[in-house]
PDB file with one MODEL, atoms N, CA, C and O in Angstrom:
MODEL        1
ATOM      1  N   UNK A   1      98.281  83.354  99.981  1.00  0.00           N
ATOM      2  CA  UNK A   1      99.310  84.343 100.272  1.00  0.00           C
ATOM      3  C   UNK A   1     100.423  84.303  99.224  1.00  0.00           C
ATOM      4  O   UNK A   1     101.231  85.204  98.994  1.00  0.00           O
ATOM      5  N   UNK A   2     100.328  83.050  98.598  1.00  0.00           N
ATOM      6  CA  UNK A   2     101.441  83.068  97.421  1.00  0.00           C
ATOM      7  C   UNK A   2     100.941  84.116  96.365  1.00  0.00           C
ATOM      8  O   UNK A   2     101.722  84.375  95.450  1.00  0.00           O
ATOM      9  N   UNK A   3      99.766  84.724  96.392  1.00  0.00           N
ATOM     10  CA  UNK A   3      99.843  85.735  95.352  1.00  0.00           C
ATOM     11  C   UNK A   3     100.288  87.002  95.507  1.00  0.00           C
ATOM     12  O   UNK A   3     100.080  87.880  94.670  1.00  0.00           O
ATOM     13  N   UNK A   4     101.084  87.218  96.847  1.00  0.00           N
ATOM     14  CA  UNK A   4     101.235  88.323  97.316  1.00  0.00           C
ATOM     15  C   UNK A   4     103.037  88.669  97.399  1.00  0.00           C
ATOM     16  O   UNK A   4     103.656  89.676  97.744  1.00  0.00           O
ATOM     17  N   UNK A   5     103.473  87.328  96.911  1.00  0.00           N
ATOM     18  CA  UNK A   5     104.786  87.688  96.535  1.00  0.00           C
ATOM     19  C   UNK A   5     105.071  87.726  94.956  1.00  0.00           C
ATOM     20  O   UNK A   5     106.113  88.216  94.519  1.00  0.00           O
ATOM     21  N   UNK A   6     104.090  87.184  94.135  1.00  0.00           N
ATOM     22  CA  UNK A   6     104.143  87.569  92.541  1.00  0.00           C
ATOM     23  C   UNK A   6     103.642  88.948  93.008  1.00  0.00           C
ATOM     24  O   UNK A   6     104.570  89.739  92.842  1.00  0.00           O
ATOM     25  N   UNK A   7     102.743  89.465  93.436  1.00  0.00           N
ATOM     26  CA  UNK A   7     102.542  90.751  93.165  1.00  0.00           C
ATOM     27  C   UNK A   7     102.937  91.793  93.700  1.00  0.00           C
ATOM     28  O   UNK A   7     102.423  92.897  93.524  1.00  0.00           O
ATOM     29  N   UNK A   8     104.429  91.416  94.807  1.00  0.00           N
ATOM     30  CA  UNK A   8     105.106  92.397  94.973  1.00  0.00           C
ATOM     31  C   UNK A   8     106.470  92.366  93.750  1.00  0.00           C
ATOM     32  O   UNK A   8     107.189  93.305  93.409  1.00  0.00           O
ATOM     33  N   UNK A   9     106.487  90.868  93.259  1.00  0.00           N
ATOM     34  CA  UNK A   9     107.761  90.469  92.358  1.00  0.00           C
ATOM     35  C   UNK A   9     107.084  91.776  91.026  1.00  0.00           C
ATOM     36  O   UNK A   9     107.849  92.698  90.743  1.00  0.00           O
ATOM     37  N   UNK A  10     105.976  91.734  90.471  1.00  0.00           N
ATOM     38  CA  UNK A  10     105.626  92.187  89.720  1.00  0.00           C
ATOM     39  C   UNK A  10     105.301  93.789  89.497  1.00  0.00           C
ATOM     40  O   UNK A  10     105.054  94.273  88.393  1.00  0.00           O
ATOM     41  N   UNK A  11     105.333  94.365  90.461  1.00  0.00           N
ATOM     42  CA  UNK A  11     105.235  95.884  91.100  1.00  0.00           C
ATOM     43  C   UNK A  11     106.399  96.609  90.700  1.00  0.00           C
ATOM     44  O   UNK A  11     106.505  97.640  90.036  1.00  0.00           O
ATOM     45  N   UNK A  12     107.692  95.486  91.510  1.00  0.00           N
ATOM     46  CA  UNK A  12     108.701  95.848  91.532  1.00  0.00           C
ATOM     47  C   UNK A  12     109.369  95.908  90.323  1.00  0.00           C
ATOM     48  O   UNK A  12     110.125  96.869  90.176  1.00  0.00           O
ATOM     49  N   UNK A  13     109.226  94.762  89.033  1.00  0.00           N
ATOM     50  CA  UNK A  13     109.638  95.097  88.107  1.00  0.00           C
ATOM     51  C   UNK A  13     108.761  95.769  87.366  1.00  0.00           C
ATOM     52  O   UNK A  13     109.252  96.639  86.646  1.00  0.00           O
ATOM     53  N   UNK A  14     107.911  95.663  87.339  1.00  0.00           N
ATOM     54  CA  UNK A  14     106.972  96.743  86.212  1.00  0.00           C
ATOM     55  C   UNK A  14     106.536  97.941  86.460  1.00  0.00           C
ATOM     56  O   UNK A  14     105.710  98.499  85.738  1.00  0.00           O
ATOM     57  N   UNK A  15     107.203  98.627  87.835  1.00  0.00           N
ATOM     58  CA  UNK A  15     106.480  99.710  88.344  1.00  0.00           C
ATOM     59  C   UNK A  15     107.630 100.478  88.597  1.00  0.00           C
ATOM     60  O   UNK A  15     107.932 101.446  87.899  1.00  0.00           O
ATOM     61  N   UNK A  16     108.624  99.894  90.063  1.00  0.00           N
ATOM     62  CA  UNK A  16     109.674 100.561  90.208  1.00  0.00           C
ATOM     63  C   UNK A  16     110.599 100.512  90.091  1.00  0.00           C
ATOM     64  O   UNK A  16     111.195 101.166  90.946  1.00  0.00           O
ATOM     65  N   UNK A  17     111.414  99.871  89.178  1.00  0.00           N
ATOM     66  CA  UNK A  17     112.616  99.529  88.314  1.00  0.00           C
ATOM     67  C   UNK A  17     112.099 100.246  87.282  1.00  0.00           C
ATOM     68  O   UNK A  17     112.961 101.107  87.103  1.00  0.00           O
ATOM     69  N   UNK A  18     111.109 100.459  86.379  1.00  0.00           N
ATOM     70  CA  UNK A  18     111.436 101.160  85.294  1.00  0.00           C
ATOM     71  C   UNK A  18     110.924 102.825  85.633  1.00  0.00           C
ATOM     72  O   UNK A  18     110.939 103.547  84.636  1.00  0.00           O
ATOM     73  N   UNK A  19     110.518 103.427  86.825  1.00  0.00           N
ATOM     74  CA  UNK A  19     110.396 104.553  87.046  1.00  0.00           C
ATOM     75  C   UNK A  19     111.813 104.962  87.852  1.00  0.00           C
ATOM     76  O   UNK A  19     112.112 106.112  88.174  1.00  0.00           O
ATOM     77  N   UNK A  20     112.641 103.724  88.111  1.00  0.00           N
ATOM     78  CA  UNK A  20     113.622 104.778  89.067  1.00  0.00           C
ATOM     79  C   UNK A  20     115.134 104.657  87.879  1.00  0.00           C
ATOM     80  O   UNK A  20     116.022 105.507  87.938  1.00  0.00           O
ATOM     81  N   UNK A  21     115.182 103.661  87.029  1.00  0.00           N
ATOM     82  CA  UNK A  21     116.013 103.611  86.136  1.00  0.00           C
ATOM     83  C   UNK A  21     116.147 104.977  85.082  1.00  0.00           C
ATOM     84  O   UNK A  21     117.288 105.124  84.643  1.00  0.00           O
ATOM     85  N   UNK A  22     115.621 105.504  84.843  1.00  0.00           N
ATOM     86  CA  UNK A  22     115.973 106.753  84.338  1.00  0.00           C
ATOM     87  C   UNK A  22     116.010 108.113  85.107  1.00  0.00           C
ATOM     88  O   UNK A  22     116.274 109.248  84.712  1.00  0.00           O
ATOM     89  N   UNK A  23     115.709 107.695  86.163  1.00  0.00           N
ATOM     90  CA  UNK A  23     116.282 108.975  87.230  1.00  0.00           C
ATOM     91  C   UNK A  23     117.578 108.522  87.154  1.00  0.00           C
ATOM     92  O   UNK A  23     118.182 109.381  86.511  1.00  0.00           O
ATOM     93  N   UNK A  24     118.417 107.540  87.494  1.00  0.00           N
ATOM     94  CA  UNK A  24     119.595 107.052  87.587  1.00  0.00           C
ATOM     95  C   UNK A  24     120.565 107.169  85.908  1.00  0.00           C
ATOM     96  O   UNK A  24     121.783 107.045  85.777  1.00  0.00           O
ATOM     97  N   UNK A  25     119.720 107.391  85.009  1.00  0.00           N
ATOM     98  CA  UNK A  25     120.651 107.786  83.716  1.00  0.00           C
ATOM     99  C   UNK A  25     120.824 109.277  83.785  1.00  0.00           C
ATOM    100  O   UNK A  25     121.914 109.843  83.697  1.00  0.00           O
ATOM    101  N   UNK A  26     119.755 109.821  83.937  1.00  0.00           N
ATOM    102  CA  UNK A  26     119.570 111.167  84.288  1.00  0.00           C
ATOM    103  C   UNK A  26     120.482 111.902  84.727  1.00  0.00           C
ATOM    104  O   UNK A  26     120.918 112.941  84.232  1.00  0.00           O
ATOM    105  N   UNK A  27     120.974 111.054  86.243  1.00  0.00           N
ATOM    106  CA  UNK A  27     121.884 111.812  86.779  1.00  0.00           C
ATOM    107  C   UNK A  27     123.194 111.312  86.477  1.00  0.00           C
ATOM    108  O   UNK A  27     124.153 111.974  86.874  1.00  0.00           O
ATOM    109  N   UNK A  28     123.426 110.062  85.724  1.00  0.00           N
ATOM    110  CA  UNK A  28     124.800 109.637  85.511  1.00  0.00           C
ATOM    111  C   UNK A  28     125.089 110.569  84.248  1.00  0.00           C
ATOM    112  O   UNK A  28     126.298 110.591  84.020  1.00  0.00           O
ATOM    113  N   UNK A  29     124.434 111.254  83.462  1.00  0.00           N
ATOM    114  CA  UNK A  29     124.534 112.349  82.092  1.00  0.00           C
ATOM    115  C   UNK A  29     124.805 113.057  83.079  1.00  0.00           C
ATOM    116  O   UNK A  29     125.968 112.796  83.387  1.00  0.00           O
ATOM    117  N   UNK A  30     124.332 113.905  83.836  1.00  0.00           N
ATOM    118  CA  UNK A  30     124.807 114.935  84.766  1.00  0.00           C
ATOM    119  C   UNK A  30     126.045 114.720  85.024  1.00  0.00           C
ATOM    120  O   UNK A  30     126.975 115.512  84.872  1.00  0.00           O
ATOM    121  N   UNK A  31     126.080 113.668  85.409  1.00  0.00           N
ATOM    122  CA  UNK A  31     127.531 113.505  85.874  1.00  0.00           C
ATOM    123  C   UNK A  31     128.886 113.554  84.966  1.00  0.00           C
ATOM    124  O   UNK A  31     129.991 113.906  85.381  1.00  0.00           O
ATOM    125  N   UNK A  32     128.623 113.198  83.855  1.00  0.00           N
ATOM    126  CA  UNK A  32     129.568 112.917  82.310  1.00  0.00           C
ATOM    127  C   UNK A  32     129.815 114.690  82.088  1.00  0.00           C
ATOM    128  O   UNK A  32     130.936 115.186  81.977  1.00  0.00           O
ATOM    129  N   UNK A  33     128.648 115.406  82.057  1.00  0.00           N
ATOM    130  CA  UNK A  33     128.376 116.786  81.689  1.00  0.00           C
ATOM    131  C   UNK A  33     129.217 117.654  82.665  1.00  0.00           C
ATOM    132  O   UNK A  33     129.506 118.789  82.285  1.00  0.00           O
ATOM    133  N   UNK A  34     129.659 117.212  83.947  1.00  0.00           N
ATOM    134  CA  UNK A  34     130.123 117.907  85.283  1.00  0.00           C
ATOM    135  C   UNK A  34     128.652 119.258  85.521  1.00  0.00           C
ATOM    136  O   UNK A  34     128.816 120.455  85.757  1.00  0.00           O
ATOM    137  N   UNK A  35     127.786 118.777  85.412  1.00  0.00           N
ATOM    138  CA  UNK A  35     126.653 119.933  86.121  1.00  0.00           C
ATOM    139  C   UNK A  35     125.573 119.158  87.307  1.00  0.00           C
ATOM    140  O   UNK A  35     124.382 119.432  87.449  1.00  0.00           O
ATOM    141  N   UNK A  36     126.266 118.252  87.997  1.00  0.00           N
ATOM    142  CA  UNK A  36     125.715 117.854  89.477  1.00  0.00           C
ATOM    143  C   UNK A  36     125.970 118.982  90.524  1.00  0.00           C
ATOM    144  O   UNK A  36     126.843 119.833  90.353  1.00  0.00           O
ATOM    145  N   UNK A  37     125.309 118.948  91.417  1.00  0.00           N
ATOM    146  CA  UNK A  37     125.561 119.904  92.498  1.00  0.00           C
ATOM    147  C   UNK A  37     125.303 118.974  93.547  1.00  0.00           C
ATOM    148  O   UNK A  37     124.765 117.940  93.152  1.00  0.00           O
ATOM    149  N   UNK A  38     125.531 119.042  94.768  1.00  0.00           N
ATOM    150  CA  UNK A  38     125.743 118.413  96.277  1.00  0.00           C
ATOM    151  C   UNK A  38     124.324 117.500  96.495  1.00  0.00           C
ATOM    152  O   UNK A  38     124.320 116.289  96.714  1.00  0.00           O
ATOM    153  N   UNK A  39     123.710 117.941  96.438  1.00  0.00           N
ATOM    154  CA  UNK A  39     122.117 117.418  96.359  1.00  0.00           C
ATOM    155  C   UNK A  39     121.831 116.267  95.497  1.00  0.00           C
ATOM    156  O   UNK A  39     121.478 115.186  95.969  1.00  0.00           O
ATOM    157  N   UNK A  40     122.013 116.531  93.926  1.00  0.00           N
ATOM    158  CA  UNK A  40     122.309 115.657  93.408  1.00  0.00           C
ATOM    159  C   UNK A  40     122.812 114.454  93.306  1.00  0.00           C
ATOM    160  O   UNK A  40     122.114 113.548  92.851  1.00  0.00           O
ATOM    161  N   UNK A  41     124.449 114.177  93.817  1.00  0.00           N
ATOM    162  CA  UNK A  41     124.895 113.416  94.337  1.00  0.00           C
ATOM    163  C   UNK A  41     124.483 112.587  95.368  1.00  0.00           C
ATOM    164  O   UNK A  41     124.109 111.414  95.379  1.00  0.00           O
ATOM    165  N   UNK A  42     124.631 113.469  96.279  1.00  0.00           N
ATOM    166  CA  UNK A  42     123.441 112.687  97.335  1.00  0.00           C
ATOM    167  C   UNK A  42     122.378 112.111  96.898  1.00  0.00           C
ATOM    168  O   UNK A  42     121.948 111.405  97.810  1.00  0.00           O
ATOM    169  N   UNK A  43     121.500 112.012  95.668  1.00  0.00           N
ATOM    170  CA  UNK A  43     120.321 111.713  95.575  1.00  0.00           C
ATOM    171  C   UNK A  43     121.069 110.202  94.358  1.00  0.00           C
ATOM    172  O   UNK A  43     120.474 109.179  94.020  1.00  0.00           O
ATOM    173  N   UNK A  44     121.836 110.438  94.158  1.00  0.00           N
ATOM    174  CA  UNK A  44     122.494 109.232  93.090  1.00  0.00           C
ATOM    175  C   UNK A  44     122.488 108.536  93.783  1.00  0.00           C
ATOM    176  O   UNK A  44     121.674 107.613  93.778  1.00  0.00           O
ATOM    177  N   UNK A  45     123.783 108.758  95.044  1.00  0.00           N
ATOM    178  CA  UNK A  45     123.875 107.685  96.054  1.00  0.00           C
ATOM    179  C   UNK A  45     122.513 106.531  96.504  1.00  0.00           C
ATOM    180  O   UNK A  45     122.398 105.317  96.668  1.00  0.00           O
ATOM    181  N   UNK A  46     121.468 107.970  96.586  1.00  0.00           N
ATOM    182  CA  UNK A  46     120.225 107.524  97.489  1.00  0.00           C
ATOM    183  C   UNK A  46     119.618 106.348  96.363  1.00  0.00           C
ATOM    184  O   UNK A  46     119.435 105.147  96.563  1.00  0.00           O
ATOM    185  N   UNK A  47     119.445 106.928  95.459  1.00  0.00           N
ATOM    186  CA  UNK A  47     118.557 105.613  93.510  1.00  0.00           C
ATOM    187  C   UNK A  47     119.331 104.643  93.991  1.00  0.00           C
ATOM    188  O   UNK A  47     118.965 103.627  94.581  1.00  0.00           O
ATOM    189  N   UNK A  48     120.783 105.101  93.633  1.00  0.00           N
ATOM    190  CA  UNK A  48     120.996 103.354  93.787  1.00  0.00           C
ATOM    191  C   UNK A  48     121.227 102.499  94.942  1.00  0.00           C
ATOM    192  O   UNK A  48     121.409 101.284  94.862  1.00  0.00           O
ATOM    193  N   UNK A  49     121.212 103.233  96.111  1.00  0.00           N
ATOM    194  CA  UNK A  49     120.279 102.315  97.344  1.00  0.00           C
ATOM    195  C   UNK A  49     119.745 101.430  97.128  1.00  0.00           C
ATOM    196  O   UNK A  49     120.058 100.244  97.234  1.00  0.00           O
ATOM    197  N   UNK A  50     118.126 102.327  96.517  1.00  0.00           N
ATOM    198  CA  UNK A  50     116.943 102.083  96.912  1.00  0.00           C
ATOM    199  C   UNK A  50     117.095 100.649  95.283  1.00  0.00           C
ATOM    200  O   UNK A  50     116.515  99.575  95.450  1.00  0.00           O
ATOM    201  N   UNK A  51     117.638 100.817  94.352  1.00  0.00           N
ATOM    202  CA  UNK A  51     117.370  99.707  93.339  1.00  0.00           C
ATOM    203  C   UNK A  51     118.433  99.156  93.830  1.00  0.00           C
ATOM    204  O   UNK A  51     118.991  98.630  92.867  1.00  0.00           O
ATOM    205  N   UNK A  52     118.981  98.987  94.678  1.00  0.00           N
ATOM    206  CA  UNK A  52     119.960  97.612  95.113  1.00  0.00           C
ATOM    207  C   UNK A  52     119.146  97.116  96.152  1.00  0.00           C
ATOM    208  O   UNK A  52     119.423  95.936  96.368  1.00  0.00           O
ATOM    209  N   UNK A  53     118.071  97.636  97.028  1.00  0.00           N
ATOM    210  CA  UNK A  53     117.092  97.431  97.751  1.00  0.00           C
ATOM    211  C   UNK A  53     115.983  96.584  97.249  1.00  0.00           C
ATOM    212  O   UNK A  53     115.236  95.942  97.987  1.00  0.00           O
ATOM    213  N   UNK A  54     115.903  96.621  95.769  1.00  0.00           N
ATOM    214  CA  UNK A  54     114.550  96.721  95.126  1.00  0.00           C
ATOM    215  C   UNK A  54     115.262  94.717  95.057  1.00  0.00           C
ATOM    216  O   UNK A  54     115.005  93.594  95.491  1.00  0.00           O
ATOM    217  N   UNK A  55     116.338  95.535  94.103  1.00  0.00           N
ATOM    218  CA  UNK A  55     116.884  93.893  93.564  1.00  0.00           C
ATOM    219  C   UNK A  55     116.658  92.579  94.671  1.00  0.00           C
ATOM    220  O   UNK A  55     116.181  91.473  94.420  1.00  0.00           O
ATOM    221  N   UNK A  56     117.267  93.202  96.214  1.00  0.00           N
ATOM    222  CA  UNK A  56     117.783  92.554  97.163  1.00  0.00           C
ATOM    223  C   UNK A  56     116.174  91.692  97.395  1.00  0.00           C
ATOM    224  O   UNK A  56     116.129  90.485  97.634  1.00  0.00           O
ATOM    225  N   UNK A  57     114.821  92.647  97.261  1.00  0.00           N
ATOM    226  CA  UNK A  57     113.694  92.151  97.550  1.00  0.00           C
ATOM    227  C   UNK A  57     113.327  90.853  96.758  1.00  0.00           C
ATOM    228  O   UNK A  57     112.458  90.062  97.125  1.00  0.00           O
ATOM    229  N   UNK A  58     114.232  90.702  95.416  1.00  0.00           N
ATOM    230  CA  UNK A  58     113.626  90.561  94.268  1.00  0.00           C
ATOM    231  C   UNK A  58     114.593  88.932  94.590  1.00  0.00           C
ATOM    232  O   UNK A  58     114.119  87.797  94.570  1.00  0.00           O
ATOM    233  N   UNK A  59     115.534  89.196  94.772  1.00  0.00           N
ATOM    234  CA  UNK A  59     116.671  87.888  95.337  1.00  0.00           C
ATOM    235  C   UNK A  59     115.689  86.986  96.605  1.00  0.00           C
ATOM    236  O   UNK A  59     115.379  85.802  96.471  1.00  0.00           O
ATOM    237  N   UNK A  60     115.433  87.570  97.427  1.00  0.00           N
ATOM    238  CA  UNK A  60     114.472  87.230  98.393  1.00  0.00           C
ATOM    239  C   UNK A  60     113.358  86.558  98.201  1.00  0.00           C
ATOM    240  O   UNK A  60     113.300  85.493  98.816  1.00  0.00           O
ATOM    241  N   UNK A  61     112.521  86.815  97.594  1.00  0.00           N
ATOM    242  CA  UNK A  61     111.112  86.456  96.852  1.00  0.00           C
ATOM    243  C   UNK A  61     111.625  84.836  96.295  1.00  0.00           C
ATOM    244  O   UNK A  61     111.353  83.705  96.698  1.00  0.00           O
ATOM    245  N   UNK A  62     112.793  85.539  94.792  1.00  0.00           N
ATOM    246  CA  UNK A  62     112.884  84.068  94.431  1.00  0.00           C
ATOM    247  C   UNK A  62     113.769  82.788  95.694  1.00  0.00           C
ATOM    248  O   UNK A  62     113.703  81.563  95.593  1.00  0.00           O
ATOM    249  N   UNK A  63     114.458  83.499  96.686  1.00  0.00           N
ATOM    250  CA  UNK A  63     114.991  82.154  96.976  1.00  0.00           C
ATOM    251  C   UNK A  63     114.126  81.770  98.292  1.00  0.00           C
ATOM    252  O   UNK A  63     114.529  81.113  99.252  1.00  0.00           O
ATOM    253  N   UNK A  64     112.737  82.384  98.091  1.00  0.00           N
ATOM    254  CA  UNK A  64     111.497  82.491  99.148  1.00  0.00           C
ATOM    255  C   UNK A  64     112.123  82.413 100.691  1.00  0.00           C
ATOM    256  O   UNK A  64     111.793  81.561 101.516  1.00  0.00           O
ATOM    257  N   UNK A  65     112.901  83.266 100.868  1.00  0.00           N
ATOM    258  CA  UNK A  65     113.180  84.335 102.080  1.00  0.00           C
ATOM    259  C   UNK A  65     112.241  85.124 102.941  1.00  0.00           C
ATOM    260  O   UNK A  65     112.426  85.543 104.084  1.00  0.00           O
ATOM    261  N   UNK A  66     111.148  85.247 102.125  1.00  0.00           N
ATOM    262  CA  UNK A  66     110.400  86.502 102.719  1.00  0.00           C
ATOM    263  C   UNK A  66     108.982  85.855 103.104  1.00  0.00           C
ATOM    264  O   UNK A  66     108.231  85.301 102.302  1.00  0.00           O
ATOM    265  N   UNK A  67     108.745  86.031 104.527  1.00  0.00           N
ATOM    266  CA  UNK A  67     107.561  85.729 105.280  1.00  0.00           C
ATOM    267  C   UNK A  67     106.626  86.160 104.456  1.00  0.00           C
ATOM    268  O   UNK A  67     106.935  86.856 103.488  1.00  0.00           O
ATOM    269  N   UNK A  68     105.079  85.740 104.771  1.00  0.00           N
ATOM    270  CA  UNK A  68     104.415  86.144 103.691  1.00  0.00           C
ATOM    271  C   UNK A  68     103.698  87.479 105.121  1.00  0.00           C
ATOM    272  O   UNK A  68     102.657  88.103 105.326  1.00  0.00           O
ATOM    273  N   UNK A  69     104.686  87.355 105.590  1.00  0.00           N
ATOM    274  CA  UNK A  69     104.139  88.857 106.602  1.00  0.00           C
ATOM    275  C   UNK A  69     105.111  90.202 105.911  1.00  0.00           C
ATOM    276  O   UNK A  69     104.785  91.297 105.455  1.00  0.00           O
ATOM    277  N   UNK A  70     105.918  89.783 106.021  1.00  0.00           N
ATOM    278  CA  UNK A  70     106.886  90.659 105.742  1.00  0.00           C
ATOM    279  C   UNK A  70     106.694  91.109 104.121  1.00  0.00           C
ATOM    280  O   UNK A  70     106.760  92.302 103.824  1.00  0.00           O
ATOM    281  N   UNK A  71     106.421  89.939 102.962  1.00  0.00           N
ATOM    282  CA  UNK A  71     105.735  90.354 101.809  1.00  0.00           C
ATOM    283  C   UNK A  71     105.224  91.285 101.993  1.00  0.00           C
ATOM    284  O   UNK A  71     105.685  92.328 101.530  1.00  0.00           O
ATOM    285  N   UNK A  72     103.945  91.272 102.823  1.00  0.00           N
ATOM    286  CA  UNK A  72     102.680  91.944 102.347  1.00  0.00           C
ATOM    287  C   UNK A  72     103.017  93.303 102.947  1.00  0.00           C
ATOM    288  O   UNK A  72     102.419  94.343 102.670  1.00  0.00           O
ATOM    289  N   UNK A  73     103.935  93.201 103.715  1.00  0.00           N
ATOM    290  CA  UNK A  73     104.073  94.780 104.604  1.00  0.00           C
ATOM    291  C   UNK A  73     105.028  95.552 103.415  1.00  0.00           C
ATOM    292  O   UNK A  73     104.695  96.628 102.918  1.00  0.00           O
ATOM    293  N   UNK A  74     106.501  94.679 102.978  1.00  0.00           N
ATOM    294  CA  UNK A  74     106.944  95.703 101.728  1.00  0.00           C
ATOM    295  C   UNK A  74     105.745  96.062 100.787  1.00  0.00           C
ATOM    296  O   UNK A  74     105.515  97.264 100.656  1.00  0.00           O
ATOM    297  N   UNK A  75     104.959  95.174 100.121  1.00  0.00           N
ATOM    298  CA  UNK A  75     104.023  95.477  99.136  1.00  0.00           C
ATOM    299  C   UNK A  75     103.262  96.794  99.443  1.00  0.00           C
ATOM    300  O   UNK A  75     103.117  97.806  98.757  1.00  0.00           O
ATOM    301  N   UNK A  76     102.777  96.439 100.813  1.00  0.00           N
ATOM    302  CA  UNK A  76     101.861  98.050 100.838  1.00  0.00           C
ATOM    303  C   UNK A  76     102.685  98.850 101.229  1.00  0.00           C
ATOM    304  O   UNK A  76     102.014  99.876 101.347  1.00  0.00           O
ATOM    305  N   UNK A  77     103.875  99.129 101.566  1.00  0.00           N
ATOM    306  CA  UNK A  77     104.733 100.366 101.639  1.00  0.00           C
ATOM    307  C   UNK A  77     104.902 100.844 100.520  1.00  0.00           C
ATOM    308  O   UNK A  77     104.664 102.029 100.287  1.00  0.00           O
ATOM    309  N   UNK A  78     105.560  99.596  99.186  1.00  0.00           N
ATOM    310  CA  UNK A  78     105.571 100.272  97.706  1.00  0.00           C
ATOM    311  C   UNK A  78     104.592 101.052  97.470  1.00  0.00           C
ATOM    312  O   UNK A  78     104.736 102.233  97.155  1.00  0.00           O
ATOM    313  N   UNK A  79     103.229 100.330  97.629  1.00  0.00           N
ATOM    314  CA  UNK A  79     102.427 100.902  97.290  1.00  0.00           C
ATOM    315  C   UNK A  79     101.985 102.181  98.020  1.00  0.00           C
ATOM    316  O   UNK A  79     101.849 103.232  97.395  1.00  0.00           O
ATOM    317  N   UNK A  80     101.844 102.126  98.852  1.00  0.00           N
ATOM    318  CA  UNK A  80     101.520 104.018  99.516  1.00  0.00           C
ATOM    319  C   UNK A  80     102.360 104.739  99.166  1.00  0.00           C
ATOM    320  O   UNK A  80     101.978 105.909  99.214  1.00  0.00           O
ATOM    321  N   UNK A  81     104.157 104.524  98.548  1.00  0.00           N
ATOM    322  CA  UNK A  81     104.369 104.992  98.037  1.00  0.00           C
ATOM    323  C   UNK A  81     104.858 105.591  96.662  1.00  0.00           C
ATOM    324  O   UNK A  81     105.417 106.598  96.226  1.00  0.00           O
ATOM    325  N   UNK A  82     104.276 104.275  96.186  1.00  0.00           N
ATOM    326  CA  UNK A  82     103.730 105.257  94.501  1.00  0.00           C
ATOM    327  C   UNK A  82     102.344 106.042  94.722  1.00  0.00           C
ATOM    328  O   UNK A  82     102.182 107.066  94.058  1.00  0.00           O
ATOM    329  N   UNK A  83     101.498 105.699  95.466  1.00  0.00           N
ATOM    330  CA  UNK A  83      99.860 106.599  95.740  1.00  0.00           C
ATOM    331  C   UNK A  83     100.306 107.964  96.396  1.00  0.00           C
ATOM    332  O   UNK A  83      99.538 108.926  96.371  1.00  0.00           O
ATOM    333  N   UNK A  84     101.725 108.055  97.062  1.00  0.00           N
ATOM    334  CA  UNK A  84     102.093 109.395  97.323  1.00  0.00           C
ATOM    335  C   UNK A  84     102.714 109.730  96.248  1.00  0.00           C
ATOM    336  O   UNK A  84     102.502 110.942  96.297  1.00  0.00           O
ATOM    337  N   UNK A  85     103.335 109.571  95.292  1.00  0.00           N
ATOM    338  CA  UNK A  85     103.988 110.029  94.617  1.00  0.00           C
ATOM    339  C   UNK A  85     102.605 110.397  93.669  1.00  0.00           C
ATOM    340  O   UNK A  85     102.809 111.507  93.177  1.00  0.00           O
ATOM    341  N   UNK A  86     101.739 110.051  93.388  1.00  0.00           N
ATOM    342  CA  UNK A  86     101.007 110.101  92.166  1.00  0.00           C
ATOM    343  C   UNK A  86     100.271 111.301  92.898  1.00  0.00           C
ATOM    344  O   UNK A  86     100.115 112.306  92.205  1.00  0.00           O
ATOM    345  N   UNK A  87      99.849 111.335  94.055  1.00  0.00           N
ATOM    346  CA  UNK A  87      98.927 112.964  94.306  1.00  0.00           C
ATOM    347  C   UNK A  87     100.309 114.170  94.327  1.00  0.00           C
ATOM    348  O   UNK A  87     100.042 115.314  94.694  1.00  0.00           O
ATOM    349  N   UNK A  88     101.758 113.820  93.914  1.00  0.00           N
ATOM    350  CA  UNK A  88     102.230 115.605  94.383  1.00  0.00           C
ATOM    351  C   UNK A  88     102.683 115.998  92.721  1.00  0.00           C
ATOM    352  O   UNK A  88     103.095 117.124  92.443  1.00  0.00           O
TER     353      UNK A  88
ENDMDL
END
């Protein structure tokens, strides 16, 4: 089961930290530019949630916090949802 927290540690940095980090520059240029709209914002708020979420997993793992139940259940959530993101 210890391979199941390297391979959520490893998901997380090689998968969704570098796909959600440039949504988050994206919209901080938006923001410099003043062409955000309401939605937008809201969706800034939401990125950096979800990568203060990501980190928080990532704090967890190393100070081995995380059941290897609870591992495996974030892992396949990431994962169903990058497999949703990849069919739309």
């Amino acid at each position: 089961m210890e391979n199941i927290k390297e391979d959520l540690k490893k998901i997380i940095l090689d998968v969704m930290l570098p796909k959600t980090e440039p949504y988050k520059e994206e919209i901080n240029n938006a923001i410099k530019n003043n062409t955000l709209d309401q939605d937008e914002i809201d969706a800034k708020k939401d990125i950096e949630s979800f990568i203060e979420e990501l980190n928080n997993i990532l704090e967890a793992i190393e100070e081995n916090k995380l059941s290897p139940e609870d591992t495996k259940s974030i892992y396949e959530k990431i994962v169903t949802m990058i497999n949703e993101h990849k069919e739309e």
